[in-house]
N, C-alpha and C positions, 0 to 999 in steps of 0.2 A: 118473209118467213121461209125458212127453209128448216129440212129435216136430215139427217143420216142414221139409216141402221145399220150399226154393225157391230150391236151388243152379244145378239145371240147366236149362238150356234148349234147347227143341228147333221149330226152326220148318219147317212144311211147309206148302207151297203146295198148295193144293185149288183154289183158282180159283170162291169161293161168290157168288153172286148174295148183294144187300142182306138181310140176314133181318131177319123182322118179330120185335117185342119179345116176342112168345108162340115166335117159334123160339129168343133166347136165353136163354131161361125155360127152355125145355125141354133145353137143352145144359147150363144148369146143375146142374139138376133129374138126368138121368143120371148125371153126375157124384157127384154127393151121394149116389145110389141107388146108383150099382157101390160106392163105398167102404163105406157103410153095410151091405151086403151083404154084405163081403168079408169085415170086421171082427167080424160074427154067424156067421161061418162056421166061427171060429175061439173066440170068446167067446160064455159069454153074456150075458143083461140083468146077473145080476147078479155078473158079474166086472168093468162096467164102473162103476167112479164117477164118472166124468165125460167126454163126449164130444160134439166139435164139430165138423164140416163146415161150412167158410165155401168159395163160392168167387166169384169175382170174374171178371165178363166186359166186359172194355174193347174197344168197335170203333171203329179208325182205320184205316187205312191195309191195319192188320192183323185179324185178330179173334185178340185175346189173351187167353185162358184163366188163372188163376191159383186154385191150390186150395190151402187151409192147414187141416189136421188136428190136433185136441189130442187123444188121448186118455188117460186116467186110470184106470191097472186098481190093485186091491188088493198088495200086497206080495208078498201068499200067490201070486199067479198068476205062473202059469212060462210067461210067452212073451215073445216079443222083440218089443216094443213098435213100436220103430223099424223093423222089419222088416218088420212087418203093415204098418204105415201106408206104407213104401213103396212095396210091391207091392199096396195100393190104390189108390195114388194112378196106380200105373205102367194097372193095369187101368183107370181111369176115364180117363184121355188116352184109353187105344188105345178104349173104347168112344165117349168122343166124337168122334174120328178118325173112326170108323167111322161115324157116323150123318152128320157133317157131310159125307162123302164122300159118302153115299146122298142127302141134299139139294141138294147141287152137283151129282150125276147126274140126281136128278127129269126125267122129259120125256123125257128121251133116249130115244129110237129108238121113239118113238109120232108117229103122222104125225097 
């Protein structure tokens, strides 16, 4: 069983300063960690047979994020596949939300 979202889109303006290639390292790298943590949170190692975190960060205009999830559990295992993976996916935006908003604030109100 495996799942992909990448029906919806959601853009928000933060207003971020140029980041250097170790800041978009690091926004992917959370990403990959909330999911992979969400997904252990509920499975274990060996309920999964196959599992992938790709994500993909394109800067133009915008900085556009994009994450694709496979995962692969046993027959035997009773959970909703597609359901995990989307409320990891939903948790890893709102956490990289969150740190990209703490970046674009850096400085602020230090003289």
């Amino acid at each position: 069983m495996g799942a992909e979202k990448s029906s919806e889109r959601k853009v928000v303006y933060i207003g971020l300063p140029d980041l250097e290639p170790e800041r978009l390292v690091e926004i992917g790298e959370i990403a990959q960690e909330t999911i992979i943590d969400r997904v252990f949170e509920d499975l274990t190692k060996s309920e999964v047979k196959d599992f992938e975190v790709t994500t993909r960060i394109n800067r133009g205009k915008t900085l556009d994020l994009e994450i694709e999830v496979y995962l692969e559990v046993p027959i035997f295992v009773r959970t909703d596949v597609g359901n995990l993976i989307d409320e990891a996916i939903d948790m890893a935006y709102r956490a990289v939300e969150q740190r990209l908003w703490e970046i674009a604030h850096e400085g602020e109100g230090k003289a």
